[in-house]
Structures are given as structure tokens and as C-alpha cells.
Backbone bond lengths (Angstrom), bond angles and torsions (degrees), N, CA, C in turn:
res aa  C-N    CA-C-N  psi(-1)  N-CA   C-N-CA  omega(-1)  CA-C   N-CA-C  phi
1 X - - - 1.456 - - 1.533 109.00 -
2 X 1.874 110.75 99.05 0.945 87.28 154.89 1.849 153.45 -55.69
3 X 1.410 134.10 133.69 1.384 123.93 159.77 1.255 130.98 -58.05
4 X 1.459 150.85 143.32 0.969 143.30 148.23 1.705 116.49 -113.17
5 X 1.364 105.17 132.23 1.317 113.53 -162.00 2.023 103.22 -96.20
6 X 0.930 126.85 -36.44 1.633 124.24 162.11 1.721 99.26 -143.86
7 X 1.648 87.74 154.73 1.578 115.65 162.65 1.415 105.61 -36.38
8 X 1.513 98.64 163.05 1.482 112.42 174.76 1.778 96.68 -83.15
9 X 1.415 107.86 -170.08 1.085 131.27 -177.89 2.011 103.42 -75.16
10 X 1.129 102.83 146.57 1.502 96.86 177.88 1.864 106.59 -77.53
11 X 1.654 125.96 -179.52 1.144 105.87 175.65 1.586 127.91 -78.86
12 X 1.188 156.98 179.28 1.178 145.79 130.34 1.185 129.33 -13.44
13 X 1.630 134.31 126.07 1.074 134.37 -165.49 1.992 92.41 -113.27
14 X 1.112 130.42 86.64 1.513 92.60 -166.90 1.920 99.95 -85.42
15 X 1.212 113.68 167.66 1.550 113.24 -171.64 1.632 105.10 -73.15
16 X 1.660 112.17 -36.37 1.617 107.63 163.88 1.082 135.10 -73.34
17 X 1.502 137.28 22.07 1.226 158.67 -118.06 1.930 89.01 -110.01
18 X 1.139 120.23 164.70 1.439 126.77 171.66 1.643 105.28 -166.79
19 X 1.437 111.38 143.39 1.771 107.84 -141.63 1.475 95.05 -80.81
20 X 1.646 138.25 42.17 0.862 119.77 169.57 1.597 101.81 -107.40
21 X 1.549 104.78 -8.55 1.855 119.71 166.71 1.492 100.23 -58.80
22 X 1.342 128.63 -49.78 1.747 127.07 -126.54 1.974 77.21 -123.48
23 X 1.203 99.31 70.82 2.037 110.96 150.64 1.860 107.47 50.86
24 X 1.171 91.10 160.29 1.548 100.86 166.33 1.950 106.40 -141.38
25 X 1.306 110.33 127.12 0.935 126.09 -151.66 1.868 127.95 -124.07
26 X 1.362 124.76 82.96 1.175 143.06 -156.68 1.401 127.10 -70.92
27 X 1.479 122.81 74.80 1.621 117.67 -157.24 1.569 76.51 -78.52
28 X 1.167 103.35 153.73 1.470 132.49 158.53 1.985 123.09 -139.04
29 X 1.428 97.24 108.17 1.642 96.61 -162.85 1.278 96.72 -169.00
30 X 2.110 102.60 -166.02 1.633 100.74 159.54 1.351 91.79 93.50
31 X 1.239 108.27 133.75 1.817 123.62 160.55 1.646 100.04 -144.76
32 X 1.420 102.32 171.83 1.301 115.34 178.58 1.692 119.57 -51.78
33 X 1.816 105.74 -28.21 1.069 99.46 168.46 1.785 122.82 -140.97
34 X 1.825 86.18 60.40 1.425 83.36 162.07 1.825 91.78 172.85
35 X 1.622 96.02 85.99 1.363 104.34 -164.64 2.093 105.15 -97.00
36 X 0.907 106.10 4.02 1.488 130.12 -143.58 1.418 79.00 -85.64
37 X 1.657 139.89 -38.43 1.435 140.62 -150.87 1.479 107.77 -89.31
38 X 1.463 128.50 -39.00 1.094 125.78 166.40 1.390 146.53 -87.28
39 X 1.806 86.91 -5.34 1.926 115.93 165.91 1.171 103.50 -49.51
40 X 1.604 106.94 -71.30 1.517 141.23 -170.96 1.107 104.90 -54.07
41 X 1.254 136.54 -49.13 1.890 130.55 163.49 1.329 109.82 -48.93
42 X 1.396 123.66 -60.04 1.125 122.59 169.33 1.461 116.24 -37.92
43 X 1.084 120.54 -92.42 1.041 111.76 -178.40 1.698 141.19 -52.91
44 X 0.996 100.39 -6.22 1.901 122.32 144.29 0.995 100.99 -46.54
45 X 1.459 134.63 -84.74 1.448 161.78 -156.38 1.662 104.05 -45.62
46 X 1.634 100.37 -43.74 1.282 88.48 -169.08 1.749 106.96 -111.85
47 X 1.126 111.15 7.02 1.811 120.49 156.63 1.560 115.81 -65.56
48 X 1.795 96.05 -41.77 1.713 103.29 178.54 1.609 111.07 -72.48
49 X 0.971 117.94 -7.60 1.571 100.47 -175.40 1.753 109.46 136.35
50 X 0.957 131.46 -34.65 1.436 146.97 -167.49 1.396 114.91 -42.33
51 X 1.085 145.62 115.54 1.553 159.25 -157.44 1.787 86.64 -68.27
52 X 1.613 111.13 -97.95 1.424 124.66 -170.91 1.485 94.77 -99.68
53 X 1.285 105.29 144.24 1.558 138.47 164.70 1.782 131.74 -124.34
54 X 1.317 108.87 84.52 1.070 100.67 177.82 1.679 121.53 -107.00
55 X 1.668 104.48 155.61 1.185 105.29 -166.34 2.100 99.97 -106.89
56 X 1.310 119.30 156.28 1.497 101.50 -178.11 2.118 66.70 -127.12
57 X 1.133 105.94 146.51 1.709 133.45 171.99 1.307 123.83 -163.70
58 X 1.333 123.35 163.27 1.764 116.10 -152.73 1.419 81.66 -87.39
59 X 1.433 105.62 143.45 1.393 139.28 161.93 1.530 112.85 -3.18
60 X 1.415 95.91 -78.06 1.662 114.79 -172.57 1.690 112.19 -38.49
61 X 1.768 115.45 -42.89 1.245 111.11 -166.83 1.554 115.21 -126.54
62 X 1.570 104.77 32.55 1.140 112.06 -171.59 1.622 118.71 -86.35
63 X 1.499 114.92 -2.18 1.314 138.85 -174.79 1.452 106.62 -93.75
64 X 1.571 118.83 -37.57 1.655 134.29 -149.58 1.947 79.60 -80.95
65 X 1.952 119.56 -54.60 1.221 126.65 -175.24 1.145 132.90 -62.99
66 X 1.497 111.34 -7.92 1.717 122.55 -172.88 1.214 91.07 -102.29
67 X 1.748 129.81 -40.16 1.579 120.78 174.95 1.250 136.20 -46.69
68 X 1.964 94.81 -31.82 1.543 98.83 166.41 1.361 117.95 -76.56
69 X 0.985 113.71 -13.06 1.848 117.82 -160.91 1.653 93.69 -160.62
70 X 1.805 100.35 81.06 1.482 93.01 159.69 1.469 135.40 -79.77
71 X 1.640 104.29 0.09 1.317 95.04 -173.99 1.395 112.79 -65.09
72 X 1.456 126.55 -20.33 1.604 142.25 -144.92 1.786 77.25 -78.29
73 X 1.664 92.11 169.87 1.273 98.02 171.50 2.005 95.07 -128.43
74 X 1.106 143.21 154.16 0.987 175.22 -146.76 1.530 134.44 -109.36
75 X 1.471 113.31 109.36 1.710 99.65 173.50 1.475 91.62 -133.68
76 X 1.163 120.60 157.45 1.291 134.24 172.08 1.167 136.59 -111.63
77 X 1.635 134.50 110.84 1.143 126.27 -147.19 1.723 106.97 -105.26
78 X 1.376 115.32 167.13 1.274 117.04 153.32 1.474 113.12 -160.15
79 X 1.397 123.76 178.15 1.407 110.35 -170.87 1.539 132.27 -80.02
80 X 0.917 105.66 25.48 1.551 125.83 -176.93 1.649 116.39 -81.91
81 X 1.032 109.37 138.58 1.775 108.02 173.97 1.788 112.42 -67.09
82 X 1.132 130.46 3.79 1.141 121.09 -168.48 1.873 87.18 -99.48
83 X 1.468 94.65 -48.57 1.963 100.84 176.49 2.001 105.54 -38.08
84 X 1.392 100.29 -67.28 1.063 100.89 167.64 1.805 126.88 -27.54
85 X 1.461 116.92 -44.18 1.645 106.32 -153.74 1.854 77.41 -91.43
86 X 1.377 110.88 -15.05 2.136 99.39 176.78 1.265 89.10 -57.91
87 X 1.269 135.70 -79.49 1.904 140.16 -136.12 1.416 73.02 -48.83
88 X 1.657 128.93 -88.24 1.209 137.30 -141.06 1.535 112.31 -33.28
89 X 1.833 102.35 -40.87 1.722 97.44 -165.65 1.701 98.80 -82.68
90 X 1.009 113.93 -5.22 1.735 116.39 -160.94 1.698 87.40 -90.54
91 X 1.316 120.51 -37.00 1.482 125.38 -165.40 1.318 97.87 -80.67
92 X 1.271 126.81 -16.51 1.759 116.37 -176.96 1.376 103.18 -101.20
93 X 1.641 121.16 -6.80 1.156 119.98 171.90 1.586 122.02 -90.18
94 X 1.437 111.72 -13.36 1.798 130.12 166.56 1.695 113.13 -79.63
95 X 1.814 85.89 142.35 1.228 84.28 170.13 1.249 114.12 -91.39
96 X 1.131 136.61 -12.99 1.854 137.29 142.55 1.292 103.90 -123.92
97 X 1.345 88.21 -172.56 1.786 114.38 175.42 1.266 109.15 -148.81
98 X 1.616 107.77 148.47 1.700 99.78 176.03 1.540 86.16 -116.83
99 X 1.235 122.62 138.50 0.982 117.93 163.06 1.675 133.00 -118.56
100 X 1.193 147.56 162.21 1.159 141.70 -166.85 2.065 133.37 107.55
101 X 1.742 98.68 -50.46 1.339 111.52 174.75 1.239 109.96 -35.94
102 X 2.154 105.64 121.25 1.462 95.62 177.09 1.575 115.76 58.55
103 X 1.128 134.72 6.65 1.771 106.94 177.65 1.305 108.10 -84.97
104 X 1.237 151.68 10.14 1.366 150.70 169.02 1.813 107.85 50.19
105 X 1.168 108.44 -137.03 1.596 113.38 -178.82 1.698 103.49 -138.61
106 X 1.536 104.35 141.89 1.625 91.69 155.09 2.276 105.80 178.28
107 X 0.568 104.57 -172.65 1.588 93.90 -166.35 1.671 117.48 -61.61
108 X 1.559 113.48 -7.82 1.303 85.61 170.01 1.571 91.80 -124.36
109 X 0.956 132.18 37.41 1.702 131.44 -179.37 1.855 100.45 -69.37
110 X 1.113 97.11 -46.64 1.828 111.80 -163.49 2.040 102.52 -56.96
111 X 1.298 94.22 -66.47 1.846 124.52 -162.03 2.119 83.84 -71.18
112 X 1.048 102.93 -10.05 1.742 87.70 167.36 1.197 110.32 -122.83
113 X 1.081 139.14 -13.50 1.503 134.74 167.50 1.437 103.60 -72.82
114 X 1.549 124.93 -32.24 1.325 144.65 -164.98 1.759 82.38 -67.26
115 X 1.491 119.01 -64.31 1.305 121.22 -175.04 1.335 119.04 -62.30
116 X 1.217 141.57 -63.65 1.287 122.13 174.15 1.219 126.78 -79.51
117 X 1.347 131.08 18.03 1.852 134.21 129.19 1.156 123.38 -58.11
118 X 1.448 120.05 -6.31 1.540 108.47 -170.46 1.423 88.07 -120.12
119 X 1.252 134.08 43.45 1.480 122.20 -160.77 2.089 80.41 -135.70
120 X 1.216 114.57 146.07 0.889 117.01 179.55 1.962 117.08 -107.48
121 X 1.630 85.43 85.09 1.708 98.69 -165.50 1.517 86.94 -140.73
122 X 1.512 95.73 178.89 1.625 124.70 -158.64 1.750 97.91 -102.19
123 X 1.235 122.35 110.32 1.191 130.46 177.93 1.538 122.79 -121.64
124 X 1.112 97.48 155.28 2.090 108.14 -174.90 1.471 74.65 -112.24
125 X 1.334 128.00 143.35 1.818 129.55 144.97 1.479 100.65 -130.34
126 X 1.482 103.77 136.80 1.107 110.03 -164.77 1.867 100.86 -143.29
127 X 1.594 105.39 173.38 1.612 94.10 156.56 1.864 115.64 49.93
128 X 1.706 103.38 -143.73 1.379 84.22 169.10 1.389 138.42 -68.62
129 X 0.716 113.48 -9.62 1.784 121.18 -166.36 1.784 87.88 -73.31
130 X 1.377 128.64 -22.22 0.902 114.56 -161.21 1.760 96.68 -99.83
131 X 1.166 109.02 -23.79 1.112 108.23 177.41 1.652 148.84 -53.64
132 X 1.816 70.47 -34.82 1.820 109.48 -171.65 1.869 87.32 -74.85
133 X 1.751 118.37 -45.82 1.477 113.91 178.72 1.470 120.66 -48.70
134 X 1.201 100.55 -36.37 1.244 117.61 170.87 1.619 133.61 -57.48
135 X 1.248 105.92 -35.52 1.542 119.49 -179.46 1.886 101.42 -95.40
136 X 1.041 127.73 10.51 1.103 137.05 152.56 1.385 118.61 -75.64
137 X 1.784 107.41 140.67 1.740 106.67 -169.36 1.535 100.21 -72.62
138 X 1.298 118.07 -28.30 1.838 108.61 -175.52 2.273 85.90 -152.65
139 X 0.874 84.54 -176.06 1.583 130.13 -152.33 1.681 73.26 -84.22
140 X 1.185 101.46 138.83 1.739 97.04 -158.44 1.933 84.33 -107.37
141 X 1.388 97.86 134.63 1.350 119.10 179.51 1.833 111.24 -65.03
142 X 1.305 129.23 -9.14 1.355 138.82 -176.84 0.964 115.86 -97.24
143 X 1.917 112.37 -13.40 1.703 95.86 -162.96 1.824 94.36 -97.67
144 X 1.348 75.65 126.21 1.756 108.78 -179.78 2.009 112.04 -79.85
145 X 0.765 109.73 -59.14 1.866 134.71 159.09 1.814 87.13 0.15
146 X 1.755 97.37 135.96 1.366 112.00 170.98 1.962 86.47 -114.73
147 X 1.576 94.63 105.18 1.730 92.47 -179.81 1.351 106.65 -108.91
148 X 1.500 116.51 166.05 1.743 104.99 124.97 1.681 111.99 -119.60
149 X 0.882 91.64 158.29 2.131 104.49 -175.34 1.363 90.70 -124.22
150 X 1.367 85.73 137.01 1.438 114.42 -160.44 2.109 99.83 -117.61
151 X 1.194 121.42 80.88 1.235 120.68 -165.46 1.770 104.49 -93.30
152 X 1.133 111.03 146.78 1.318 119.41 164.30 1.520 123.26 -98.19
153 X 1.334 154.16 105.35 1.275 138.72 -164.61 1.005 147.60 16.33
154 X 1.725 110.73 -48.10 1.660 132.31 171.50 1.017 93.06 -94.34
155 X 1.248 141.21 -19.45 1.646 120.44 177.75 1.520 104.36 -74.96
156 X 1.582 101.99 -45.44 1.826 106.68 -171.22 1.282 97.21 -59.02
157 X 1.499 139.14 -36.55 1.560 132.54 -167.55 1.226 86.78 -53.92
158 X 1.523 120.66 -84.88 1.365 125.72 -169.35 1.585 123.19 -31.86
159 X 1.008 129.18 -15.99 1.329 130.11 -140.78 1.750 87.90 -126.46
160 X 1.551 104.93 -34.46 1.549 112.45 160.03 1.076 130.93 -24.02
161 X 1.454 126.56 -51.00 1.515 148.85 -139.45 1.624 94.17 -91.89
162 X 1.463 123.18 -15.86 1.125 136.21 -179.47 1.452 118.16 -75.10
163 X 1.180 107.22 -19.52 1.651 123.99 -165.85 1.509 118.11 -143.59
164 X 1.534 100.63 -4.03 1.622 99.80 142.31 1.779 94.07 99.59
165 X 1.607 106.16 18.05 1.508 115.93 173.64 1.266 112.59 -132.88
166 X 1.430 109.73 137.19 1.200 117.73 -174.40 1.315 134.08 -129.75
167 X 1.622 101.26 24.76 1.400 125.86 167.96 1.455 115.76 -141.22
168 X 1.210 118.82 141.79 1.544 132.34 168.77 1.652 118.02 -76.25
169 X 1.055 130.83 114.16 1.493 111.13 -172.92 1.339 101.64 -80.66
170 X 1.212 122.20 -168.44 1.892 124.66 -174.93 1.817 83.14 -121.47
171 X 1.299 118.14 -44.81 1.622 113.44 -148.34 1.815 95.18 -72.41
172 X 1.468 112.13 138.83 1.459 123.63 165.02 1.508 112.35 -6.27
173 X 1.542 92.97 -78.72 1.825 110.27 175.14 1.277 120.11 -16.95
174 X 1.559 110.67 -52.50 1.125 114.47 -112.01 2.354 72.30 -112.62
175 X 1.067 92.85 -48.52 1.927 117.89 -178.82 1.522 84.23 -37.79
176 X 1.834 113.98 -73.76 1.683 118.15 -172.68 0.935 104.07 -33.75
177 X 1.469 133.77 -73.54 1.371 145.61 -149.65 1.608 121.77 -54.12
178 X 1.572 93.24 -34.40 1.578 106.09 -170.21 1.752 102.44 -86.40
179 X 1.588 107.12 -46.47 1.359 101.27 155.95 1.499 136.68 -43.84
180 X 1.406 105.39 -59.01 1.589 101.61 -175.48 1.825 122.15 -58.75
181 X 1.631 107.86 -36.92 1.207 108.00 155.19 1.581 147.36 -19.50
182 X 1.606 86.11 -64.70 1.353 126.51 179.90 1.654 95.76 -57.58
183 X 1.595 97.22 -65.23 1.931 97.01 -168.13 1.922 104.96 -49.28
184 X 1.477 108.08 -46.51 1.160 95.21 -173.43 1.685 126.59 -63.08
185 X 1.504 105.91 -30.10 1.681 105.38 -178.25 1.112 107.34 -75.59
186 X 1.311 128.90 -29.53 1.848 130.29 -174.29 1.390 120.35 -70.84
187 X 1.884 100.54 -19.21 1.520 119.75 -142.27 1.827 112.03 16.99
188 X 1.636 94.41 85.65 1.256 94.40 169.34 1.258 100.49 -171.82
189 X 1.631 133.16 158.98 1.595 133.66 -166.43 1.570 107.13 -82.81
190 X 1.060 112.00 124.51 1.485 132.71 167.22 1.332 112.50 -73.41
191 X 1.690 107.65 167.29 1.223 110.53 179.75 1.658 95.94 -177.01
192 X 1.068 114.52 83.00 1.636 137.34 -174.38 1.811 102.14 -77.33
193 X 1.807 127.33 86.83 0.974 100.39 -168.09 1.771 106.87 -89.19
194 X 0.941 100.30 -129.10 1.683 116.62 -151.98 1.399 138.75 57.68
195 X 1.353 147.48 173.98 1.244 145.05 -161.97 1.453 100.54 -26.48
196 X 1.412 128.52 133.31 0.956 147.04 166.49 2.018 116.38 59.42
197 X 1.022 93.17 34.57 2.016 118.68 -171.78 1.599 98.72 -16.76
198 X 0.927 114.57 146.47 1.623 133.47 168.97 1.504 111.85 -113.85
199 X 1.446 108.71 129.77 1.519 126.17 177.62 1.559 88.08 -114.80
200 X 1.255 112.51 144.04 1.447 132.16 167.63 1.666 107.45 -170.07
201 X 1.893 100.74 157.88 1.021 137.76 -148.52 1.702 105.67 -117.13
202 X 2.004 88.83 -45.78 1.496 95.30 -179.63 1.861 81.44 104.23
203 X 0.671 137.39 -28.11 1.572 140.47 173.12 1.681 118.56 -109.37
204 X 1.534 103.62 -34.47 1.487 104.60 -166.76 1.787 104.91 -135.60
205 X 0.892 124.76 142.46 1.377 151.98 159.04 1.037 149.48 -127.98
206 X 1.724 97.06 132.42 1.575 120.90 -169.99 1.499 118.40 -113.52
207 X 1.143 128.68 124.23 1.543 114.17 -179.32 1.939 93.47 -130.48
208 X 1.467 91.45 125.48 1.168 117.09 -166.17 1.733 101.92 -79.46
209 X 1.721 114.65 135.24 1.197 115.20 175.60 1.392 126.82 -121.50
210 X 1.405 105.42 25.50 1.766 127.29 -179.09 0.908 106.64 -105.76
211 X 1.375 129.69 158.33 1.424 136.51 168.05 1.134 118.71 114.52
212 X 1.659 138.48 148.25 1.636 137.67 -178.41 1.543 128.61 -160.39
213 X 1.089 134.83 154.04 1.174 102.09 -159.98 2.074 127.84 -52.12
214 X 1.058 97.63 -2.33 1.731 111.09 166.11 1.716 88.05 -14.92
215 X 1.400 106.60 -77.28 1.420 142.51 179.77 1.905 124.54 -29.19
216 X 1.593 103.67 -21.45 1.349 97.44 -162.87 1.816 76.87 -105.63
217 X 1.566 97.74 111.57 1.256 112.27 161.37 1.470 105.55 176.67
218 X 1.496 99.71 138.61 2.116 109.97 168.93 1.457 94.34 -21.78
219 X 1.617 117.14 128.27 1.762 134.92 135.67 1.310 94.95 95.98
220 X 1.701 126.50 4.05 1.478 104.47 153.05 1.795 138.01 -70.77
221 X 1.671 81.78 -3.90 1.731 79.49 -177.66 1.432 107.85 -110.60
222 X 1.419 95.12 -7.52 2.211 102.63 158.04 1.273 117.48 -65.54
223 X 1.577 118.63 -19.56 1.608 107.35 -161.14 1.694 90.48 -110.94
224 X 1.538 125.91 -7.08 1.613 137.62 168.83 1.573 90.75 -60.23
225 X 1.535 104.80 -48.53 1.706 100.22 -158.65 1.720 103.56 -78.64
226 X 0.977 117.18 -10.37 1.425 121.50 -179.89 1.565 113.23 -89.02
227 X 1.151 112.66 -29.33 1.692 125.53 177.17 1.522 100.25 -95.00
228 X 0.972 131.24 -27.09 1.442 108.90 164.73 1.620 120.69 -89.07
229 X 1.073 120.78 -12.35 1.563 135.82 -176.06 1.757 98.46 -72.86
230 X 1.564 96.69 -48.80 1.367 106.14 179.43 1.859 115.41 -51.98
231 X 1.485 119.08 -50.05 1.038 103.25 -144.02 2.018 81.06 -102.91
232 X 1.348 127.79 -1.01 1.540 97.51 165.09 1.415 110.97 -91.62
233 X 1.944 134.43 -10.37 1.397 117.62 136.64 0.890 122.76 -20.87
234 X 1.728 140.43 -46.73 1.549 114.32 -125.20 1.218 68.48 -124.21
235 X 1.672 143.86 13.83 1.244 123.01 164.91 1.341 112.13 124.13
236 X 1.716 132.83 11.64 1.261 117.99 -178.77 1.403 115.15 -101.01
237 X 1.192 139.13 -177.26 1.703 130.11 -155.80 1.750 72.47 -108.04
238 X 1.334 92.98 168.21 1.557 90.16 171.11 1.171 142.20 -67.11
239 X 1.619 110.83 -51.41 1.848 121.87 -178.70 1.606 86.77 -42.50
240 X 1.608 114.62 -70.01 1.787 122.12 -163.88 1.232 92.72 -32.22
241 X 1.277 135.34 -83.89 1.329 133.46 -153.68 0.937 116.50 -50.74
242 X 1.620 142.44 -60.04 1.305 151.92 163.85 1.405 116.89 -26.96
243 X 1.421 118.07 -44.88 1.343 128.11 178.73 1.628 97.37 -86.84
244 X 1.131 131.74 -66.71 1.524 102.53 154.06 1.370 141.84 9.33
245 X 1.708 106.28 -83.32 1.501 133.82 -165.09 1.181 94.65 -85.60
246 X 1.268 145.14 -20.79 1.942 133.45 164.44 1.624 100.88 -64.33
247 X 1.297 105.21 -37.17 1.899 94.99 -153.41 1.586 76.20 -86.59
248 X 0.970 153.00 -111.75 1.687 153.18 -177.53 1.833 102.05 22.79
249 X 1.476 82.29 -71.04 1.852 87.97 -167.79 1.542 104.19 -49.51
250 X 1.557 121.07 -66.48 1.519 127.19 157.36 1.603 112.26 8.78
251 X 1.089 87.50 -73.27 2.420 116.16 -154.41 1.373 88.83 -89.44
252 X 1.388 155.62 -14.26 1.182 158.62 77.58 1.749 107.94 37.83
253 X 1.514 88.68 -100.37 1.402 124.21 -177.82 1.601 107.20 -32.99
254 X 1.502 96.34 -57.66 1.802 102.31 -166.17 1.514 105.61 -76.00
255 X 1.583 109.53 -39.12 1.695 100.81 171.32 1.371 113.97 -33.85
256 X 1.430 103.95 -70.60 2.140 106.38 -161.23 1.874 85.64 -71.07
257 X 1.142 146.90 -40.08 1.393 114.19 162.36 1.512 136.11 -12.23
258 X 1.589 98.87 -63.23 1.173 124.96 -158.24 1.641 91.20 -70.33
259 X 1.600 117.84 -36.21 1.389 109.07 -150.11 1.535 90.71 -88.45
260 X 1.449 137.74 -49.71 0.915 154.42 -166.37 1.422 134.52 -98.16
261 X 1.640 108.24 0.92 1.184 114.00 -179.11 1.573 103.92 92.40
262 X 1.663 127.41 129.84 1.366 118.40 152.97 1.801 137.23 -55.90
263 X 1.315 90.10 -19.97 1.811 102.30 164.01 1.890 116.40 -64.80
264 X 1.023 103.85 -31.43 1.534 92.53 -148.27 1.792 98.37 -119.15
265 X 1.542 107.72 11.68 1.844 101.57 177.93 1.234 113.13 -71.90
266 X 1.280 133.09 148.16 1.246 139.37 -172.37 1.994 96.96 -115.98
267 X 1.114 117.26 153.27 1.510 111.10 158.68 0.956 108.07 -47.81
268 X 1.598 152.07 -85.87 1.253 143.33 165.41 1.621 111.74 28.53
269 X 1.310 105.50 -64.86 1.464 127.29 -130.40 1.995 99.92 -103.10
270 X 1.949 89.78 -13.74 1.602 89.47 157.80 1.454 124.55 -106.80
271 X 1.402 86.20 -4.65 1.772 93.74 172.65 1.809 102.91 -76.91
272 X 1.554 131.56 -34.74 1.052 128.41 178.46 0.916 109.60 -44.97
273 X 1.515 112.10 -57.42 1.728 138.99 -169.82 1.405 109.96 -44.89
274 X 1.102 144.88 -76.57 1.576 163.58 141.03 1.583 90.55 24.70
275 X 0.784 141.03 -59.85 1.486 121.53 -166.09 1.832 113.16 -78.20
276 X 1.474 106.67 -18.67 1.496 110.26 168.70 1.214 98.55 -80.86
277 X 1.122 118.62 -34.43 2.241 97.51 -167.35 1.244 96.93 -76.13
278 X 1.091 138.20 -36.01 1.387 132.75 178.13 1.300 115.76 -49.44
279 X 1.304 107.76 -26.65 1.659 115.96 -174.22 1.364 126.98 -94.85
């Protein structure tokens, strides 16, 4: 196993640049009642650098989410198969997708996650999307998707049952171990967060040393999925980026700490942040 001791370099910013250079970027999430997860990605996405940002959310509240964040641009879903073939053409038009933020559950959540896993594109899965992987008897033989999944503890439990483990350890050792596994049976890049987060390859390792509780609050790991979505748009391979977008989000985190106290940061308030850690 290789170590890696820091992120790569971020991409090129050139000063003549026009946002059809800097990625196009596909949140897919949001339910009727909890639209707040894929705003906040969004607008991650487009704090980090991201040319176009679009959000796909059910119909009804897809107006209430662009108000907070008009820069995003907008698709509107409903449960119909025709909704369905929009995501699909919008997803062949991104240079990733994050998928999951906020998507809750409901009759066509499954038969479309089913569809754009078998699509051979650049994905963040996060949240539910990871969940739905999860409630699967094995690691579904179709999904085509060059991802990374970004699990939080109870997600990795869940996501366990896949690989024949059914506990998360807390100790370093024990976090690597369960990660690198994981990367190798999924063949796909991990990203085990909490205290001290693990990026893995299944070959290479990163253990992230930014971040504090600033961080332990609803939609900080929506605006992770939005800063990493961002920077494999604009062109980074994945592990790089991932190990990237932990240490960012991290130095992030502790900025609006610092400004605001670690009690009282809101996601919001690390999406502000994002342009100082960068700096």
C-alpha cells in the first residue's frame, strides 16, 4: 500500500478561462422534504471552481432551490419514465455527477439509480444513493460508473454487509482496513469520512489531517460531495481529487470555526469558507 503524504496540485486556473473550460457538474438529489442537501452541493461545486452546475429535484420544489442558489441551473423531476430519459440525457451531458444528496426513497429512486450506474460516467455517490447500494444482496454486476462513495460510518456499516463485515472499527487500523477492502471489491475509490477520513484506491493511501468538529453538522458532507464533484469536472483523476476535496473541506471547516466558533458553523458557513482554504 502505497502512502500518500499531500494532495496533488489543484487544476489550472488560466486567467482567459470561460466556464465551459472549468467542468459541468450534475447534482442529482432533494426530496420534497429535504431540498437543502443538493442546494448546498451545488453550491460547493460552484465556490470550488465549476463552470455549469446543475441541480435535477422533484418538480414541486425545484423553484424554492434555485432561489437559494440562482446561479445553479435546474431540471425538474417527477415520477414518470419520460423524467427519467431527462436525468439520463442531462447525465451524458456532465462531466460528473454527484449523486444521492437529500434523495430520500420513493418508487422510482431504485430503477434510476439502477440507470445511471450502468452508464459509463464519472460519479460522487453519496448519502442515499449509497444506501440503495447497500440494500442490495451483492455489489451489483451492471454498475459500470467510474465513482468514489463517500460513506460516513453508518453508511460503511451498511455498505459492510457487501463484503462480509459488519462492523466499522473507530481505531485508524482498523478505518484503513475496512476501507481498502471495500475499494478493492467495488473496484472503486473510497472515502471513509470522519475524524481523520480515509481516501483509498485499494492500492494507494491517504489519511486526511484537517477538519474539526466545525464539521459535525446536517449538509457538511453535501458540500464534501460538491467540492469533490467539482474538482474531477475540471479534470482531476479521482483518488487526486478526493484526497484533494477532504483536505479543502477540512481547512474549510476549521476556517468558519475559527471565525464563528466550532459550536455554531452551519454548512453554509463552509461553503463561505472554501475560497480561504484554497488560499
Amino acid at each position: 500500500m502505497r502512502r500518500i503524504k499531500r494532495p496533488p496540485p489543484l487544476p489550472a486556473r488560466p486567467v482567459t478561462g470561460q466556464k465551459g473550460m472549468f467542468g459541468r457538474v450534475l447534482i442529482v438529489g432533494g426530496n420534497l422534504e429535504m431540498i437543502g442537501a443538493p442546494v448546498m452541493a451545488g453550491a460547493a461545486a460552484l465556490r470550488m471552481g465549476s463552470g455549469l452546475v446543475q441541480v435535477a429535484l422533484p418538480g414541486p420544489v425545484l423553484a424554492v432551490g434555485l432561489s437559494v442558489v440562482p446561479e445553479l441551473i435546474g431540471l425538474g423531476l417527477d415520477e414518470s419514465a419520460g423524467s427519467t430519459k431527462k436525468l439520463l440525457e442531462a447525465a451524458e451531458k456532465a462531466d460528473v455527477l454527484a449523486i444521492g444528496p437529500g434523495l430520500g426513497q420513493s418508487r422510482s429512486i431504485g430503477r434510476r439509480l439502477d440507470a445511471l450506474f450502468r452508464m459509463d460516467q464519472l460519479m460522487v455517490v453519496d448519502a442515499d444513493a449509497l444506501n440503495y447500494l447497500a440494500s442490495l444482496k451483492v455489489w451489483p454486476k451492471s454498475f459500470r460508473a467510474r465513482a468514489v462513495l463517500t460513506p460516513h460510518p453508518g453508511e460503511m456499516k451498511r455498505l459492510g454487509k457487501l463484503i462480509g463485515r459488519s462492523i466499522v472499527p473507530e481505531d485508524d487500523d482498523g478505518r484503513i482496513a475496512i476501507a481498502v477492502q471495500a475499494a478493492k471489491a467495488f473496484g472503486q475509490v473510497m472515502v471513509l469520512k470522519g475524524h481523520r477520513t480515509v481516501v483509498t484506491d485499494g492500492e494507494k493511501l491517504y489519511v486526511n489531517h484537517t477538519g474539526d468538529s466545525s464539521l459535525s453538522k446536517a449538509g457538511a458532507g453535501d458540500v464534501l460531495s460538491g467540492i469533490l464533484a467539482s474538482l474531477i469536472g475540471q479534470g482531476m483523476e479521482r483518488f487526486g481529487a478526493a484526497c484533494a476535496a477532504v483536505r479543502l473541506h477540512g481547512r474549510a471547516g476549521e476556517i468558519a470555526g475559527k471565525r464563528l466558533g466550532r459550536r455554531s458553523v452551519l454548512a453554509r458557513d463552509v461553503i463561505e469558507a472554501i475560497s480561504d482554504a484554497l488560499r
